[in-house]
N, C-alpha and C positions, 0 to 999 in steps of 0.2 A: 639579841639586843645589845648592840654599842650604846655604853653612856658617854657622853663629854662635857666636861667640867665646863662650866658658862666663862665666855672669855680665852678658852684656851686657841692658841693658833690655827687647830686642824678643823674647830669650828666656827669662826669667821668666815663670815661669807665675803666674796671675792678676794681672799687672801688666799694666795698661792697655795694649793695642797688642801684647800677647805672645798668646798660643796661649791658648785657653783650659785653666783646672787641671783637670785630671783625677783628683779626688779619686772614690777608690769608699766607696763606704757602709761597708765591709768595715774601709779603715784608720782611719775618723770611730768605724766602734763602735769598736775595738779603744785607740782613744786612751783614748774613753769609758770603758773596764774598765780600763786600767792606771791613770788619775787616779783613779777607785774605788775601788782596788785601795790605794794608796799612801793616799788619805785614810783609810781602815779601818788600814793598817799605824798615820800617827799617830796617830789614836786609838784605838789600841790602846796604845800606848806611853803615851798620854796617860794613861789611865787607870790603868794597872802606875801609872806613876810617881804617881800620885792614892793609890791605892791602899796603897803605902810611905810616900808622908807622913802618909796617915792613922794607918798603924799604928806610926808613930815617936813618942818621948816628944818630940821639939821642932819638930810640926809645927805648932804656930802661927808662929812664925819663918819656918815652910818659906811658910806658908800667906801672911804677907804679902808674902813675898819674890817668888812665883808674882804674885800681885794685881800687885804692883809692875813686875813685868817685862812684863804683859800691859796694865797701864796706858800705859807706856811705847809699847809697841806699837802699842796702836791710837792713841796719838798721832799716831804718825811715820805708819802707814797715812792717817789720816785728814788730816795733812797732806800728804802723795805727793798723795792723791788731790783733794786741793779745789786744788793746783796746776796739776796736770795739766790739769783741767778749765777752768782760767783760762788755760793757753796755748792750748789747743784752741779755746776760742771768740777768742783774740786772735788767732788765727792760720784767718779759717776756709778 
């Protein structure tokens, strides 16, 4: 009988020198339909909320203020990510 402490390296699975992972197909689809699942819920709320700015009297205000927040956004995404990428190579 090997014991191994919960946590320790050589028992993690798919870490180098551990057991190999035992993923089945079954829980890989199942991830697959619930991210599916949840991007269909935001866009659907995307929309609803599309939907009520359009039919509101001060949806140009709403309408830059959307642009402006998703500016914002892929700001900050596109910074995360041209960082990340520069540690990852400084670090290979």
């Amino acid at each position: 009988m090997t014991w191994h402490r919960p946590g320790a390296a050589d028992a993690a699975p798919g870490v180098a020198g551990g057991p190999p992972a035992a993923r089945s197909p079954l829980r890989a689809h199942g991830r697959a339909i619930a991210l599916s699942a949840v991007a269909l819920l935001v866009l659907a709320v995307h929309l609803a909320a599309g939907r009520t700015l359009v039919d509101s009297s001060w949806s140009s205000w709403a309408l830059v203020t959307v642009l402006g927040i998703v500016a914002v956004k892929a700001t900050v995404i596109t910074t995360v990510v041209i960082r990340r990428r520069k540690a990852a190579r400084a670090h290979p």
